[in-house]
C-alpha positions in Angstrom: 343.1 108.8 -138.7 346.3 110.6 -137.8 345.6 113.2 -135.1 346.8 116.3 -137.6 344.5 115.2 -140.3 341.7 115.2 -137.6 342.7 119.1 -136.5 343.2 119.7 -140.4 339.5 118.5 -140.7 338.2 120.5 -137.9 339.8 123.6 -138.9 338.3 123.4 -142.5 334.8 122.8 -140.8 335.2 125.9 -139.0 336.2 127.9 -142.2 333.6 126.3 -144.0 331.3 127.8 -141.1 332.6 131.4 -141.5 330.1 132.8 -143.0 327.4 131.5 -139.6 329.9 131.6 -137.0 330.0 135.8 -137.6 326.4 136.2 -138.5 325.6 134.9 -134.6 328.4 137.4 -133.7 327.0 140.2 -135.0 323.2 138.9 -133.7 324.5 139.1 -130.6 326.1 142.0 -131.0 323.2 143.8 -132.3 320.8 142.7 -129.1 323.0 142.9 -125.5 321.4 141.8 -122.5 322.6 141.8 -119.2 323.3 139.1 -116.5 320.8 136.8 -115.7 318.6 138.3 -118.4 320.0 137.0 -121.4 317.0 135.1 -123.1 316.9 136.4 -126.9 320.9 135.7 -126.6 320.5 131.9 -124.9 317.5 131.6 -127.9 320.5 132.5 -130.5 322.8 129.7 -129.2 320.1 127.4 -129.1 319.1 128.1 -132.9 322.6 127.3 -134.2 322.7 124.0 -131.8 319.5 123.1 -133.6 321.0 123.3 -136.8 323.7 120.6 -135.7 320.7 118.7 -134.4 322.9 118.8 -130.8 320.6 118.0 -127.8 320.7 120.7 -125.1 319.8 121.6 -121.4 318.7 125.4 -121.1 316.9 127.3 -118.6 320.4 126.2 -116.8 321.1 129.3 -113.7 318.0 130.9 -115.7 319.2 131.5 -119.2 322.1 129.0 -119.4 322.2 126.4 -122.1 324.5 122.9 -122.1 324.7 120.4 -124.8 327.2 117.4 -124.1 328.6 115.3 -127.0 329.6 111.9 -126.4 333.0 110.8 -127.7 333.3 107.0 -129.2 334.2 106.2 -125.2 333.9 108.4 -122.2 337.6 108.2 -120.5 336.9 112.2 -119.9 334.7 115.3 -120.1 336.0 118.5 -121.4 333.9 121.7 -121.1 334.0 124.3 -123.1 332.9 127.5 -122.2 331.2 130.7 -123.6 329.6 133.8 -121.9 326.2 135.0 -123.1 326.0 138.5 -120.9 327.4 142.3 -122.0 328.4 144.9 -120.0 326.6 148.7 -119.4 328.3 151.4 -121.4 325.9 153.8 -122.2 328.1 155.9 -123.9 329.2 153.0 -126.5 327.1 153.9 -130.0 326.3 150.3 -130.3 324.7 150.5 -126.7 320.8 149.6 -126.2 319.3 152.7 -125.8 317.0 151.4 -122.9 319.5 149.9 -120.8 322.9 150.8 -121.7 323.9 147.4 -122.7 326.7 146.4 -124.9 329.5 143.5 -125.7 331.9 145.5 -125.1 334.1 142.7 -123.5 333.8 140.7 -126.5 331.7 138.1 -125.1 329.6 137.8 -128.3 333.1 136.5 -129.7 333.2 134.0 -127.1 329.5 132.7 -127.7 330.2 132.6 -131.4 333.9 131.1 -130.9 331.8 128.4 -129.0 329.5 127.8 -132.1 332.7 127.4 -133.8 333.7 124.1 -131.9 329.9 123.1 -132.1 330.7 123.2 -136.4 333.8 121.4 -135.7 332.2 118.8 -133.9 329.4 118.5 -136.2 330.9 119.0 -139.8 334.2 117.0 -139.0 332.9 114.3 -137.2 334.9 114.8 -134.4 333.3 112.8 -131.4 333.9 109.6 -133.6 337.7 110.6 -133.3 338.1 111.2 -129.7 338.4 109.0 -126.4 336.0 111.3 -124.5 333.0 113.5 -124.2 332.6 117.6 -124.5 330.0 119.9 -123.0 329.8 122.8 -125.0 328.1 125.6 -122.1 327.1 129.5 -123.0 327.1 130.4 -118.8 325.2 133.7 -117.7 326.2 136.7 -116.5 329.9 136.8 -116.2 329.8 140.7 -115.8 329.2 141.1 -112.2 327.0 144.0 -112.3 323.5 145.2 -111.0 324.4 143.5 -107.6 321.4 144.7 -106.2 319.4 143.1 -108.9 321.0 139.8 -108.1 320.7 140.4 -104.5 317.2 140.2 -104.9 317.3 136.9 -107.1 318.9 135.7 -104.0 316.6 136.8 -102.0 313.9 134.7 -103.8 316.0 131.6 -104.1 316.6 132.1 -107.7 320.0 132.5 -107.6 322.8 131.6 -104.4 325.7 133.2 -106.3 326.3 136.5 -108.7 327.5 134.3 -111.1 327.2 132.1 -113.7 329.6 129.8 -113.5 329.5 129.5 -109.7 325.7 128.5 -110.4 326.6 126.3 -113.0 328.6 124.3 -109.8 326.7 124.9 -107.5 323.8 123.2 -109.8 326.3 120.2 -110.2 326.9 121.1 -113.8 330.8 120.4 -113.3 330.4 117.5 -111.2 331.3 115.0 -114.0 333.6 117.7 -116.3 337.7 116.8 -115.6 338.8 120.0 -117.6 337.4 123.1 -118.8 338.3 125.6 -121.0 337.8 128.9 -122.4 339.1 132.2 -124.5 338.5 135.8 -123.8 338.6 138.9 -126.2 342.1 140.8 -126.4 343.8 144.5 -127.3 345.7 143.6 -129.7 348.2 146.3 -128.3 351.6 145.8 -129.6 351.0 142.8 -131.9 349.3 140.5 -129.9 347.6 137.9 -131.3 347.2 135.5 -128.3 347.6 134.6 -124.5 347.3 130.9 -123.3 346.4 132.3 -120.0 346.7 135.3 -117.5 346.4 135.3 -113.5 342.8 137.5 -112.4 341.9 138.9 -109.4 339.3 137.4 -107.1 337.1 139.9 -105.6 333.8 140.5 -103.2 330.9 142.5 -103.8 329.5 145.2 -101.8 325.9 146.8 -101.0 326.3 149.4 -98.5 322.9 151.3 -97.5 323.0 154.4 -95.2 319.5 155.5 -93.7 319.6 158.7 -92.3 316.6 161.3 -91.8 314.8 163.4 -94.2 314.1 167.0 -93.8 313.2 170.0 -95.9 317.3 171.1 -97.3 316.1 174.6 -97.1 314.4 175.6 -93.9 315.4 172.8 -91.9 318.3 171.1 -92.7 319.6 170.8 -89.1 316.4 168.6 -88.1 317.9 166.1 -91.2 320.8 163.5 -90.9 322.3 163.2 -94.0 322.8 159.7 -96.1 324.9 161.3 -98.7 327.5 163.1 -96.5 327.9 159.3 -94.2 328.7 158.1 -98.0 331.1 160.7 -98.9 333.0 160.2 -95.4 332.4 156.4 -96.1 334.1 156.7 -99.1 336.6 159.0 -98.1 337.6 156.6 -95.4 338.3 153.9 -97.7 340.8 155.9 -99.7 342.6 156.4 -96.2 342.7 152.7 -96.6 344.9 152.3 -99.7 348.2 152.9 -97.9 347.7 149.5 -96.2 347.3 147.3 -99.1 350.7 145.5 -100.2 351.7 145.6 -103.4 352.1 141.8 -104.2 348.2 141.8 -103.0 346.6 143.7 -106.2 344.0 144.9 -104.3 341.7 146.5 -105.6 338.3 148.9 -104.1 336.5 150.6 -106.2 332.5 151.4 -105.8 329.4 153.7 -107.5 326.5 155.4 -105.9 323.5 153.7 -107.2 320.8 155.9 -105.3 321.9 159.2 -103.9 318.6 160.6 -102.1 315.4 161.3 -103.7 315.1 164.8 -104.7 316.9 168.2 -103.9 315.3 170.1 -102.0 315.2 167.0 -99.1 318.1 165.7 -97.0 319.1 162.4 -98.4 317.9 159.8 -96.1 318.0 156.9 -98.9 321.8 156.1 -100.3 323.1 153.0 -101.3 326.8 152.5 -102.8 327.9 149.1 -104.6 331.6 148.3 -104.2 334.0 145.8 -105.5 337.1 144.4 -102.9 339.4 142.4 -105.6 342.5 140.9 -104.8 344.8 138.1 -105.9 344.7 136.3 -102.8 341.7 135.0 -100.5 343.2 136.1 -97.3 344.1 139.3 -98.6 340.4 140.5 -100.4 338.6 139.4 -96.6 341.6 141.1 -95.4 340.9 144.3 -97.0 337.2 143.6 -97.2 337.3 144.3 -93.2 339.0 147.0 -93.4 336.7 148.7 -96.1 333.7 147.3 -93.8 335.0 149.7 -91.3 335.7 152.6 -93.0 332.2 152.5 -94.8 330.6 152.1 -91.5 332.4 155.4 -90.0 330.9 157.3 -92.8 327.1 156.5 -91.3 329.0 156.9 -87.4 330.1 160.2 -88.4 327.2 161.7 -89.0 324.6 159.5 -86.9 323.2 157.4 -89.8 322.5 154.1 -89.5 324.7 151.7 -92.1 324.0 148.7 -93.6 326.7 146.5 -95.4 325.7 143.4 -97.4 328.9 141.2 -98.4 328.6 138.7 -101.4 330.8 136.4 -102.8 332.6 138.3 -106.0 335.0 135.6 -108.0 337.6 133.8 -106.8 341.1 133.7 -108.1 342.2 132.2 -111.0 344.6 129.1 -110.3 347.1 128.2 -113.4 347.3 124.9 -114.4 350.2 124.6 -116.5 350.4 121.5 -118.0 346.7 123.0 -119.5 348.6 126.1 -120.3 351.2 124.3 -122.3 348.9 122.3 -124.6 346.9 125.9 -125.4 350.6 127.9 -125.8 351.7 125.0 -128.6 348.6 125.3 -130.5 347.7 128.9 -130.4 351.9 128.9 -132.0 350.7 126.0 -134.5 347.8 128.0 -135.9 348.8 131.9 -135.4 352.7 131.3 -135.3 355.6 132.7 -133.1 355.1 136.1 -133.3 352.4 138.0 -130.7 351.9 134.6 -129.3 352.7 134.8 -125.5 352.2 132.0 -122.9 351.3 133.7 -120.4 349.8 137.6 -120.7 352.3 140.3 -119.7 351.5 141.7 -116.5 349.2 140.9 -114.0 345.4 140.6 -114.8 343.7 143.0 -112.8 339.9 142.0 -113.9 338.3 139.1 -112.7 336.4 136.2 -114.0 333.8 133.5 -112.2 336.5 130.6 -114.2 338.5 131.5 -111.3 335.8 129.5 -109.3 336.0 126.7 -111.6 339.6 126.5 -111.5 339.7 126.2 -107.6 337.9 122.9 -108.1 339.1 121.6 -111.5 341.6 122.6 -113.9 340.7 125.0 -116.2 342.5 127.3 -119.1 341.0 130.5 -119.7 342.9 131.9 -122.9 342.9 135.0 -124.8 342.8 136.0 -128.5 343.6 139.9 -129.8 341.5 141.3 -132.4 339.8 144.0 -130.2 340.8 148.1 -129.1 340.0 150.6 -127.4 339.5 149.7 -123.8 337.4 146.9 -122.4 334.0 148.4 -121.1 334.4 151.6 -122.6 332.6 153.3 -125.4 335.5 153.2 -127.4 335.9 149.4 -127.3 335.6 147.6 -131.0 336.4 144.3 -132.1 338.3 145.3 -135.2 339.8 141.4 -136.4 336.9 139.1 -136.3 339.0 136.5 -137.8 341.6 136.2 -134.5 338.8 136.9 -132.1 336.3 134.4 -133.1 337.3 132.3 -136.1 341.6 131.5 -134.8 339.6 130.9 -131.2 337.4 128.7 -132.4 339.8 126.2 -134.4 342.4 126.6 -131.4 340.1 125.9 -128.4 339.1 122.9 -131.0 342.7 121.8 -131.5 342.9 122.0 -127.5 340.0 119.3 -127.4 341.3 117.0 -129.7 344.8 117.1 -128.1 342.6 116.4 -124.9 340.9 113.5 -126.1 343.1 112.0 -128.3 344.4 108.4 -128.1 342.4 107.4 -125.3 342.8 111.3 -123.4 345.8 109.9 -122.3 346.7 113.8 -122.0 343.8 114.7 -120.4 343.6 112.4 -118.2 347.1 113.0 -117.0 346.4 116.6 -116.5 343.2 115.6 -114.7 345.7 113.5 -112.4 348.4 115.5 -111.4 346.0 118.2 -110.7 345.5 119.4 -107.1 342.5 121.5 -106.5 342.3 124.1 -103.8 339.2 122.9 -102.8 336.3 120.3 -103.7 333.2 121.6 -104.6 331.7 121.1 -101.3 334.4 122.8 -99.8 333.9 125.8 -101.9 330.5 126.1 -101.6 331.1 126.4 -97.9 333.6 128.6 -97.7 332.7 130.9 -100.7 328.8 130.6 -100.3 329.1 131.6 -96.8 330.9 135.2 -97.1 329.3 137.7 -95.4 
């Protein structure tokens, strides 16, 4: 079989599969859960895998699920990923009333883009086709939220990391994968239809506690030290920060107050801030990571609290492999066309993503496809072109395997060679895994 008639064949599969591939969407959709907690969504994934008879790992990094195909040889292993948490946007009507949890990042278009390649396999017969073998993986908890929640996990040697995907290598899951790849949910501001790629922002997570002294705020207020007024100077002393960070840097500090005392009428004694440091650099984020360390910590001098600060390892930069680039650029143009099709995204990617991780040990594309408005983690965000966002990501990121795995991978295996990783996985657990 020529290699067009085997992407024709997928492609077909996948519209065949329409109808399924947006029904798990919208499941997903209608039932967010958060990091870590994501077992009726890892149950969803796992149903349409049954369906394809596909064996699968789950229960991987808690709710994480792997199925690996096997190609008619194994010259190389491709991953695939696909992200099974939501974000907390209370104000978003499709929010869960109890926790405030929604896909309003898209991810749901990412799992079901995923189940998309699983048809494509199945239906098309792919892995009879290709030189190679693909693990198709719904990861946890990309969102890097309730840190203190995942703090605790730590704490009981649950988890070592805040996410995912840093578990997932940490666990070993990557330790045979040569390539990965990925898309993530667009604006379709201006026309776009789709991004091979787009440099992120590494970052570090903060939980700083103040403990002060409580007293009664009316009568006695002088016999108190207050927690909130060390986090307002705290946080005021990071602004006074800002004017230090370099431009070419990106960094980034923002934070929320996650306890603020206990009731009115007592001097907070009991405050505790969570803060992201994101940068597009290592050196710079423990750079400015210091410097917020220090500002945070005058708030609790200036009033006589006592301050706390727990540093975790956020996400690491993403590291462009272009080669990887190229193959997604020429067929997101093959299927959607010239026009809205960029290579790489305009402007720099201020978010962050744990594939940064990955891609400082292996070489990874993590690719985006419009369809969506109204601001990522807002309550206005809506994915309004299910077609781009799930179905066109789903035959693409298929097209990108086969390319892969063609003709003995000879392309993947020569982007698998001329790669240079940052690190090796030992290396990053080191230096990563031992941020404080």
């Amino acid at each position: 079989m020529e290699k067009n008639e085997c992407k024709k064949r997928a492609i077909n599969a996948i519209d065949k599969n329409r109808d399924s591939i947006l029904a798990l969407f919208d499941s997903v959709a209608s039932e967010p859960e958060l990091g870590f907690k994501e077992f009726k969504t890892a149950k969803k994934i796992k149903a349409f895998f049954d369906e394809m008879n596909f064996n699968y790992e789950d229960g991987v990094a808690i709710t994480g699920v792997i199925s690996t195909q096997k190609g008619r040889s194994s010259k190389l292993k491709v991953a695939v990923m696909g992200e099974l948490d939501a974000v907390i946007s209370s104000l978003h009507p499709q929010a869960d009333k109890q926790t405030g949890a929604v896909h309003a990042c898209g991810h749901n278009a990412q799992l079901a883009a995923l189940a998309g390649v699983a048809a494509a396999i199945h239906d098309a017969n792919l892995m009879a086709e290709l030189d190679g073998d693909v693990a198709l993986m719904a990861v946890p908890s990309e969102e890097c939220i309730e840190i203190e929640y995942r703090n605790r996990l730590r704490k009981e040697g649950k988890l070592k990391f805040l996410g995912g995907k840093q578990e997932f290598i940490r666990l070993g899951k990557f330790d045979d994968v040569d390539i990965a790849i990925m898309q993530h949910t667009a604006m379709s501001d201006g026309g776009f239809k789709a991004g091979a790629g787009s440099p992120c922002n590494g970052f570090v997570s903060k939980i700083i506690h103040y403990t002060g002294k409580s007293a009664h705020a009316g009568s006695e207020p002088y016999n108190g030290i207050n927690a909130l007024n060390a986090a307002s100077i705290g946080t005021l002393a990071v602004h006074a920060q800002r004017e230090t960070f370099r431009d070419e840097d990106h960094i980034r500090v923002h934070s929320i107050m996650t306890k603020g005392g206990d009731v009115v009428n007592i001097v907070p004694a009991d405050v505790t801030l969570e803060a992201y440091v994101r940068g597009a650099n290592t050196p710079a984020i423990l750079d400015a990571s210091s410097k917020v360390n220090r500002a945070y910590k005058a708030g609790g001098d200036a009033v006589g609290a006592k301050t706390d600060i727990t540093t975790l390892p956020g996400y690491m930069p993403v590291v462009m492999c272009d080669p990887l680039l190229d193959i997604m650029y020429k067929n997101m143009q093959e299927l959607l066309g010239t026009q809205g099709v960029e290579r790489l995204c305009a402007g720099f990617g201020g978010g962050s993503t744990d594939a940064g991780d990955v891609s400082q040990i292996l070489p990874v594309v993590h690719s985006f496809f419009g369809g969506a408005e109204g601001g990522f983690h807002s309550e206005r965000f809506q994915i309004v072109d299910r077609d781009l966002a799930v179905i066109s990501a789903a035959k693409c990121l298929t097209m990108v395997l086969i390319d892969l795995l063609w003709d003995g991978a000879k392309e993947g295996i020569k982007i698998k060679n001329a790669y240079v990783p940052p690190m090796t996985k030992d290396e990053y657990l080191e230096k990563w895994g031992g941020i404080k």
